[in-house]
C-alpha positions in Angstrom: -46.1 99.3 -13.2 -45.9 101.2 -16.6 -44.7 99.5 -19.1 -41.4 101.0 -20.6 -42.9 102.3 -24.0 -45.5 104.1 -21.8 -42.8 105.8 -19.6 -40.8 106.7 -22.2 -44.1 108.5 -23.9 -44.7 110.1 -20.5 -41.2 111.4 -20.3 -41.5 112.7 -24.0 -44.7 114.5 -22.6 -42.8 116.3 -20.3 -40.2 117.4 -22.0 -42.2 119.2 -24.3 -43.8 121.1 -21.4 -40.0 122.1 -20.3 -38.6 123.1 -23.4 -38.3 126.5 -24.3 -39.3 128.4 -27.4 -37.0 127.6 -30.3 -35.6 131.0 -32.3 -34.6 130.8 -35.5 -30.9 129.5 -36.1 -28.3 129.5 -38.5 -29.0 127.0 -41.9 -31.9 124.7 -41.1 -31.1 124.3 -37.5 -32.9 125.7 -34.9 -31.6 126.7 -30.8 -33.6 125.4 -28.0 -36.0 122.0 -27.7 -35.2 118.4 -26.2 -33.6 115.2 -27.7 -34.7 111.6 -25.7 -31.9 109.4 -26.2 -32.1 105.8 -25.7 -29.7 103.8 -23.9 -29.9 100.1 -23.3 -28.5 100.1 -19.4 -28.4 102.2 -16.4 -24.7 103.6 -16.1 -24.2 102.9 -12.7 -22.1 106.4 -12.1 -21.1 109.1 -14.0 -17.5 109.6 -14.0 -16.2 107.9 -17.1 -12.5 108.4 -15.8 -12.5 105.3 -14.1 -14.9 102.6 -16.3 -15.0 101.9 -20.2 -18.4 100.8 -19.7 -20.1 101.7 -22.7 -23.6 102.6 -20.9 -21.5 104.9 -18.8 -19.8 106.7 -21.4 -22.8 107.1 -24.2 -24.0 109.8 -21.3 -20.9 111.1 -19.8 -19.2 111.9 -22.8 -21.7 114.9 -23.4 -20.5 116.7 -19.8 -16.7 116.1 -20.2 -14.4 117.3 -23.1 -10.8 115.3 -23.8 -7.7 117.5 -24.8 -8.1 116.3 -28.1 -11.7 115.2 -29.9 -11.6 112.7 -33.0 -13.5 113.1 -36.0 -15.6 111.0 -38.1 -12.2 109.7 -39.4 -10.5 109.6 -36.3 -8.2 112.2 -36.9 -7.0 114.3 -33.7 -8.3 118.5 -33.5 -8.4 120.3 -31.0 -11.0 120.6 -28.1 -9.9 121.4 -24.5 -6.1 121.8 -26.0 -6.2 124.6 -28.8 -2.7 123.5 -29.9 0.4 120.6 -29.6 3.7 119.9 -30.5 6.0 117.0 -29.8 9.4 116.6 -30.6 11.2 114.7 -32.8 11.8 112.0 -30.4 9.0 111.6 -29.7 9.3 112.0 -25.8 7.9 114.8 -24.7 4.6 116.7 -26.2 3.5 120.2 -24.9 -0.4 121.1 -24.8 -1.7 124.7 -25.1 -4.9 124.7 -23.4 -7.8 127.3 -24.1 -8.2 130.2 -22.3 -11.2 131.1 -20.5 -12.8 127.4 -20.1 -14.8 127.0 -16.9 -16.2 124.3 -14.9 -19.9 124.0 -14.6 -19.7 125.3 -11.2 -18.2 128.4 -12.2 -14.4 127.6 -11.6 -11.9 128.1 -13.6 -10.4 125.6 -15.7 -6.5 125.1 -15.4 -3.7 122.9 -16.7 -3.7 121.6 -12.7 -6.8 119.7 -13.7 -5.4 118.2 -16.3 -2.4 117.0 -14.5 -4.5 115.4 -11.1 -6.9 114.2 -13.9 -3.9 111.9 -15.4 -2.1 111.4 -11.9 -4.4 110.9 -9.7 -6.6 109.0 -12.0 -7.2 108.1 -15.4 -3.4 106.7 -15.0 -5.0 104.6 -12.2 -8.5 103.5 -12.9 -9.2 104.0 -16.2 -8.2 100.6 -17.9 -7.1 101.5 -20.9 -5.3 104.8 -19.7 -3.4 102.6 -17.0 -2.7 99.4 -19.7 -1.8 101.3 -22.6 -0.6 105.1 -21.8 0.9 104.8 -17.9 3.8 102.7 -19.2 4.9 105.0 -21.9 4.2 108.4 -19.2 7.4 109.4 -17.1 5.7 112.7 -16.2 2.9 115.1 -16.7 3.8 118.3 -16.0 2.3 121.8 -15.4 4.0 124.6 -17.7 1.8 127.8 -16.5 -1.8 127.7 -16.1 -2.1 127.2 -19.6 0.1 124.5 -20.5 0.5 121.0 -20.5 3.7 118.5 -20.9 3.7 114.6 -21.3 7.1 113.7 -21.1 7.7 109.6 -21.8 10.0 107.1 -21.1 9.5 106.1 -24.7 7.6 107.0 -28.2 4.0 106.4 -27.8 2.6 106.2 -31.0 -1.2 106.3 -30.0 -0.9 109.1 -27.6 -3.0 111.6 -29.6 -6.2 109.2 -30.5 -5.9 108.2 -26.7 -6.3 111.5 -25.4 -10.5 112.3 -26.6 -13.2 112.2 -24.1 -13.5 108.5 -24.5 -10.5 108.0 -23.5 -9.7 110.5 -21.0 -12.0 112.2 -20.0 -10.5 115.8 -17.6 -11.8 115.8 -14.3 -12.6 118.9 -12.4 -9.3 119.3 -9.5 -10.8 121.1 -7.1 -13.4 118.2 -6.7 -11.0 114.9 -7.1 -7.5 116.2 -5.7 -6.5 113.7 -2.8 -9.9 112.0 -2.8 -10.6 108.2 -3.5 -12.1 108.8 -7.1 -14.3 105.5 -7.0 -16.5 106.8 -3.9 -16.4 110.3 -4.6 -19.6 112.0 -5.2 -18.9 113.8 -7.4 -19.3 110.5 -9.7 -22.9 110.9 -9.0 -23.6 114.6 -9.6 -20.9 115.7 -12.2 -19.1 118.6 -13.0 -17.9 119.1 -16.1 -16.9 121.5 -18.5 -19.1 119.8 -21.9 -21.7 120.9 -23.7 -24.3 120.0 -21.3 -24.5 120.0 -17.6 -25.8 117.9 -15.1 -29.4 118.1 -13.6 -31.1 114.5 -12.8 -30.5 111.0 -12.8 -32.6 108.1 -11.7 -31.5 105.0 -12.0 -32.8 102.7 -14.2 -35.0 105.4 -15.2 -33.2 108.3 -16.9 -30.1 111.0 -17.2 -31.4 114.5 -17.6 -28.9 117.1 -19.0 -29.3 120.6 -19.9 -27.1 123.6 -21.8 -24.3 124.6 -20.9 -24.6 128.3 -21.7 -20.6 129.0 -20.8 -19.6 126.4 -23.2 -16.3 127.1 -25.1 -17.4 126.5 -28.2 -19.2 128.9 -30.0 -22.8 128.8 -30.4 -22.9 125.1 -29.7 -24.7 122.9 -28.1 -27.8 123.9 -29.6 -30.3 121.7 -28.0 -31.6 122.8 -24.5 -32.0 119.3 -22.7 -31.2 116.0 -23.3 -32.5 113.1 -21.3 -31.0 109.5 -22.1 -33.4 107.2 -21.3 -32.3 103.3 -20.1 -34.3 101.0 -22.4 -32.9 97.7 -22.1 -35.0 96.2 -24.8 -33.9 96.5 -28.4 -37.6 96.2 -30.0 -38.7 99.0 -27.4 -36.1 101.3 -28.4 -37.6 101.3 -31.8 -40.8 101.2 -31.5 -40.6 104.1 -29.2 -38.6 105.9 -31.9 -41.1 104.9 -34.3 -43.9 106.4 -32.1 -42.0 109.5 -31.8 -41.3 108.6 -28.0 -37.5 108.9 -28.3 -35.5 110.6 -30.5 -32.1 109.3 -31.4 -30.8 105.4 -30.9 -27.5 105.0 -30.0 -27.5 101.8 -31.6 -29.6 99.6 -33.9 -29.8 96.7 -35.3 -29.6 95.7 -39.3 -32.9 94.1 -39.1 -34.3 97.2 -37.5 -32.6 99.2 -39.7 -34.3 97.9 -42.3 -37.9 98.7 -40.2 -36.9 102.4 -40.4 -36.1 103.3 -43.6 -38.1 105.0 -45.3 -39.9 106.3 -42.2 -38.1 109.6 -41.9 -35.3 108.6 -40.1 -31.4 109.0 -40.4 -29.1 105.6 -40.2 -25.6 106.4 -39.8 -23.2 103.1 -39.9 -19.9 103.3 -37.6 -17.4 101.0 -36.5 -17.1 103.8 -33.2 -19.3 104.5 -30.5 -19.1 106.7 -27.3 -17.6 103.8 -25.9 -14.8 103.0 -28.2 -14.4 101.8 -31.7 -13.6 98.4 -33.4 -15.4 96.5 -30.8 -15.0 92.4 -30.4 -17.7 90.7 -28.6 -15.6 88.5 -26.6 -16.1 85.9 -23.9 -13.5 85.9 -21.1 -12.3 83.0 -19.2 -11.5 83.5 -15.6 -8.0 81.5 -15.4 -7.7 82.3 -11.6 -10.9 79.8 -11.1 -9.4 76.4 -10.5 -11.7 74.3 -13.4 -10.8 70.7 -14.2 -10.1 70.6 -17.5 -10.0 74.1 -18.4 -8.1 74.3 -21.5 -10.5 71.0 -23.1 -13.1 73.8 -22.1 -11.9 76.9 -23.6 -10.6 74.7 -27.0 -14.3 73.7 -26.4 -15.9 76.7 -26.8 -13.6 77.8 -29.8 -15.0 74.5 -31.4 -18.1 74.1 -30.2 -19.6 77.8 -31.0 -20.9 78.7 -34.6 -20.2 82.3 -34.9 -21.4 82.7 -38.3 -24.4 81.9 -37.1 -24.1 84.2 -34.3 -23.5 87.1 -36.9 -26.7 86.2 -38.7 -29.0 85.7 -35.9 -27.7 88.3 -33.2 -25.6 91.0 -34.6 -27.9 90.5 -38.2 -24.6 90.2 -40.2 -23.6 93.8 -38.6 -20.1 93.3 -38.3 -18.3 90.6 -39.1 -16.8 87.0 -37.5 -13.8 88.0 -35.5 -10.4 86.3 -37.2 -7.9 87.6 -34.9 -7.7 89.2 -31.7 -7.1 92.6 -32.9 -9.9 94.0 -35.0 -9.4 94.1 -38.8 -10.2 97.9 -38.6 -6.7 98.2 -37.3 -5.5 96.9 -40.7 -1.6 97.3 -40.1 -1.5 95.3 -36.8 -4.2 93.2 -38.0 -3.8 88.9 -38.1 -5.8 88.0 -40.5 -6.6 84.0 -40.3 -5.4 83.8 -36.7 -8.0 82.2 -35.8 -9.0 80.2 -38.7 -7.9 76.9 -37.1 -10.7 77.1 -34.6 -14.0 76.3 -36.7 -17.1 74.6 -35.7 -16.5 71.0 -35.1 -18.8 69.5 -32.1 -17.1 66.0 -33.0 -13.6 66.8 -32.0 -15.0 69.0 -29.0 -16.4 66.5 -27.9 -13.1 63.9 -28.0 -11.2 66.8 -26.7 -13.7 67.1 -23.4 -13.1 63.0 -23.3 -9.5 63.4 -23.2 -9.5 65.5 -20.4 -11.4 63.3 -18.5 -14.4 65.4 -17.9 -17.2 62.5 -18.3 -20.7 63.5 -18.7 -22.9 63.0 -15.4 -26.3 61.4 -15.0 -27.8 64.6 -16.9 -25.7 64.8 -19.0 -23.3 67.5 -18.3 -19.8 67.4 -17.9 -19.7 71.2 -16.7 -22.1 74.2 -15.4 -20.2 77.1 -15.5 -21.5 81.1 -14.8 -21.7 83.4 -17.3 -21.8 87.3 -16.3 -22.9 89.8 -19.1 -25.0 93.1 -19.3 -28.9 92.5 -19.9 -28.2 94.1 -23.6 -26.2 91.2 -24.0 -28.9 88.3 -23.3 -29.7 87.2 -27.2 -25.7 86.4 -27.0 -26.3 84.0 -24.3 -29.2 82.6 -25.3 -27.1 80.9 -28.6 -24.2 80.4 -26.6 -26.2 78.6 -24.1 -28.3 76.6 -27.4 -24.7 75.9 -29.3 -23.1 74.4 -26.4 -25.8 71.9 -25.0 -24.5 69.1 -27.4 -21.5 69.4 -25.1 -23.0 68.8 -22.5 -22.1 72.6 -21.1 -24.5 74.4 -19.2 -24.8 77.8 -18.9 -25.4 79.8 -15.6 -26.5 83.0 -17.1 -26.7 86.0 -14.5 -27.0 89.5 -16.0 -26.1 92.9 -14.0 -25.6 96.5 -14.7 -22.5 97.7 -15.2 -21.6 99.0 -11.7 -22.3 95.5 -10.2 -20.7 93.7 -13.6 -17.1 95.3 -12.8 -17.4 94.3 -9.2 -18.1 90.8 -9.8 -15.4 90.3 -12.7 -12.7 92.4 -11.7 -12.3 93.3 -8.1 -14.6 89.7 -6.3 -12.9 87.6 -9.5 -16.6 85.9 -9.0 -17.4 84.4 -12.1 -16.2 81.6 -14.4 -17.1 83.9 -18.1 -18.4 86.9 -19.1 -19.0 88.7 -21.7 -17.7 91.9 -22.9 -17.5 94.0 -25.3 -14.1 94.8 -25.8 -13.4 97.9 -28.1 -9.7 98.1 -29.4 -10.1 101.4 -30.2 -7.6 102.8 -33.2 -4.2 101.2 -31.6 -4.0 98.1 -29.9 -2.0 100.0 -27.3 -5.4 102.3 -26.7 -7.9 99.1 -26.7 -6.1 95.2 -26.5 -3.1 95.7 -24.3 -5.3 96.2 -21.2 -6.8 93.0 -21.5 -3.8 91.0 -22.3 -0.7 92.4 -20.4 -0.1 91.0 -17.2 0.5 94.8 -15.7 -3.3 94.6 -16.9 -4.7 92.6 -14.0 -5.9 94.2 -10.8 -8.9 95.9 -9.8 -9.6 98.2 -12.4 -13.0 97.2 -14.6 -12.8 96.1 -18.4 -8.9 95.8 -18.4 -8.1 91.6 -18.0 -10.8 89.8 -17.3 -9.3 86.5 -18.2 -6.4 86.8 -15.5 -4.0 86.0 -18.4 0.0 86.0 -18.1 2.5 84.9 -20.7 5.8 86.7 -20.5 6.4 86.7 -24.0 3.6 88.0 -25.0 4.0 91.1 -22.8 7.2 91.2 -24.7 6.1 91.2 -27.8 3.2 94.4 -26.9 6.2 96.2 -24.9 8.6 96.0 -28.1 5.6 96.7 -30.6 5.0 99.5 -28.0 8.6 100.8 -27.9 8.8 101.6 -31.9 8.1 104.4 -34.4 8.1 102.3 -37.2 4.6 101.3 -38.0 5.6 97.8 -40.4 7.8 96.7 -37.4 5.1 97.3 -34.9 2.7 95.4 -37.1 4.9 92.6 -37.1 5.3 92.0 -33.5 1.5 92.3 -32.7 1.1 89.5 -34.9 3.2 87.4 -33.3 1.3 88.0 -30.1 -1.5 87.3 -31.8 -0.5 83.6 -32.9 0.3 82.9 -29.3 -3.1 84.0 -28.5 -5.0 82.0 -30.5 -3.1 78.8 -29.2 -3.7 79.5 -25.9 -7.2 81.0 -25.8 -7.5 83.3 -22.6 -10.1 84.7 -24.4 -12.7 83.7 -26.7 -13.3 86.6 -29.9 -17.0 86.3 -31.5 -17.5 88.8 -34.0 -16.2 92.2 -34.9 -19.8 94.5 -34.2 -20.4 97.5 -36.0 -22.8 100.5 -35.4 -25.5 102.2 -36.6 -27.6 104.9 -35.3 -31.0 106.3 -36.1 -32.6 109.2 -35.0 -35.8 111.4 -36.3 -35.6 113.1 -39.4 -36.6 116.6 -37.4 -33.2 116.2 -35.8 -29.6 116.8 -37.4 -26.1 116.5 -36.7 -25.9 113.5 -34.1 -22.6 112.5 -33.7 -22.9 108.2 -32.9 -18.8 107.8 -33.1 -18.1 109.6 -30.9 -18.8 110.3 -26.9 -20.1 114.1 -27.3 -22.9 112.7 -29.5 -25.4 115.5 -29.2 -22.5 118.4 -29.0 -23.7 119.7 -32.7 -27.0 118.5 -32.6 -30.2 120.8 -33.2 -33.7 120.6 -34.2 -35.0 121.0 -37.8 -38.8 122.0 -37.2 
């Protein structure tokens, strides 16, 4: 078998066969050529309406478009909606959608697909759109075949910034309407109305998009193909991009960061990727699985793990160690020191484990539990797995594509952890709610993996939900967040950030956001 640096460079190859001439474009940039992408899994499918999965959305995101994108900043502007107003009340907010927009298959795009896309949907199966927006949505309503109304039972404050590609992503009608969107096969041959268009994918081996020449926006995309190529391996991805056998990473590394400077690359840094933004690396405890002694455990892990450590020797001190369960880049509903009672302390983990009565065995283990994560994931496991042998925890780790990940977690319930990479996105209504609130559980992937249910705090996220003010809101997702760290349905690592590098020959990737490539072109 090839190995995967060779593929890649056959792939590379090939794509310079296919591409076309390149005329002479506007400022530097040039129309026509390829980009390789790396990605480090195989997305399993391609409808990002009903997974967060982050392998998933790093391709999907460049053949859908949201109503709304969000900049570098995260500020709302238009994309599939050219306009919006909402009233002062906050409960009901009218779309004008853009004229002439078509599908890739040549039908017409219409505010009916935006309305089945929501219904029949994204307010179903997409976790975060059914945790955090399906609560506040009474109604969405056509208003011509041009318009668009969200009417709500109450403020939502995050509607905007939940309404990108990311996020929800519009879904072609005339293909989903009545149909059961997770078997629907349209999920593995696309139709979108983005900047590039479906043409290949093999799994495990590579996407292949190309132009979409009816694209609404001007002049844009420039490039004629992409092809995201799965490269599990981080040291791959860069030596490949070092050889000139990819183009862009979606993510790297500081440490490899530092290996490509001053090697004609570009290094963006992000706290947002295609799929989300303020991302915790988190390790979810199934509390549906009947564990002796499974609070000792989870206070266990809490005391037993060294995640500064982590951040130096995984995420190269890219990020930061997690102090509460909302991300610190959400500074207003932010806990800071939540979490600082929990600090590495193998002596009283140990007493703890005593107390609960779970005695080591003849090998010394008091417990073998299952761990579940993505193969990107493995370095996390391997510390975990090193940090938690003095007590006398063993770690079963099994890793699986994303497809087969969401099965096992959140519709068989099969595992005792996993690990995720939960993003909170820019409101803990977008990104936290759907793995905390009770309404969250079900079989819907990356929403509560934990199983967790406390009453009051699905209180205290419907009251923070229910208000305007910001302060107040602030307020009550801190108390949440107190009653979180006590009872520890989840474990929170560290805070990961991003960065990006791609060849100096391209411009104008876009690594926050899903339509990464939307702008991109070639220099030479």
């Amino acid at each position: 078998m090839a190995s995967p640096i060779t593929r890649v460079a056959r792939w590379a190859l090939l794509l310079a066969m296919l591409a076309l001439p390149m005329a002479a474009g506007a400022a530097e940039m040039q129309r026509g050529g390829a980009a390789i992408i790396a990605v480090s899994g195989d997305p399993g499918h391609l409808n990002p309406a009903i997974s967060t999965a982050g392998p998933l959305h790093a391709v999907a995101g460049s053949i859908f478009n949201g109503l709304i994108a969000l900049d570098e900043a995260g500020n709302p502007v238009p994309d599939l909606a050219e306009s919006w107003e909402v009233t002062p009340d906050g409960l009901r907010v009218a779309f004008r959608l853009r004229p002439g927009v078509i599908w890739h298959d040549g039908q017409p795009f219409t505010a009916e697909d935006v309305r089945v896309t929501f219904i029949e949907v994204l307010l179903r199966f997409h976790a975060r759109a059914r945790t955090g927006l399906a609560p506040a949505v009474e109604a969405v309503e056509t208003d011509g075949p041009l318009g668009i109304v969200f009417r709500l039972r109450r403020p939502h404050p995050a509607l905007l910034r939940q309404l990108d590609v990311t996020e929800a992503p519009i879904l072609p009608a005339h293909l989903f309407t009545g149909t059961d969107p997770s078997t629907n096969p349209a999920n593995q041959r696309p139709v979108g109305t983005g900047p590039f268009r479906f043409e290949s994918y093999r799994r495990d081996d590579a996407v292949v998009l190309t132009r979409n020449p009816s694209y609404f926006k001007p002049d844009l995309p420039r490039l004629d193909r992409l092809v995201f190529r799965v490269v599990p391996d981080a040291s791959t991805q860069v030596n490949a991009l070092l050889a000139g056998e990819v183009d862009m990473l979606a993510r790297v590394s500081a440490a490899d960061a530092d290996r490509l400077r001053g090697r004609g690359m570009s290094l963006v840094e992000t706290r947002s990727a295609p799929g989300g933004s303020n991302c915790i690396m988190t390790v979810a405890f199934n509390l549906d699985r009947p564990v002796p002694g499974q609070q000792a455990l989870r206070d266990a892990f809490a005391l037993g793990l060294d995640r500064a450590r982590m951040l130096e020797l995984v995420a190269f001190n890219q990020g930061r160690v997690a102090e509460a369960p909302i991300a610190s880049g959400i500074v207003w509903a932010h806990a800071p020191g939540a979490l600082a009672a929990w600090r590495p302390d193998i002596a009283e983990a140990n007493r703890r484990l005593d107390a609960a009565g779970l005695a080591r065995g003849a090998d010394g283990l008091r417990a073998s539990l299952d761990l579940l994560l993505f193969p990107a994931f493995s370095r996390w496991a391997e510390i975990m797995r090193q940090q938690l042998a003095p007590l006398g925890i063993a770690l079963r780790v099994q890793t699986l594509d994303p497809a087969a990940f969401a099965q096992a977690v959140f519709t068989r319930r099969a595992f005792d952890l996993a690990l995720v990479s939960y993003c909170n996105g820019t409101d803990p209504e977008i990104g936290v709610r759907r793995m905390i609130h009770s309404s969250a559980i079900g079989n819907v992937p990356f929403s509560n993996a934990a199983g967790y249910r406390n009453l009051e705090v699905d209180a205290l996220f419907d009251r923070a939900a229910s208000l305007q003010d910001e302060a107040a809101r602030g307020e009550a997702y801190r108390a949440a967040q107190s009653i979180l760290a006590r009872d520890l349905p989840y474990w929170w690592l560290i805070e990961t950030d991003f960065a990006a590098a791609w060849r100096g020959s391209f411009a104008d990737f876009a690594p926050w956001t899903g339509q990464v490539a939307e702008r991109a072109g070639r220099r030479d």
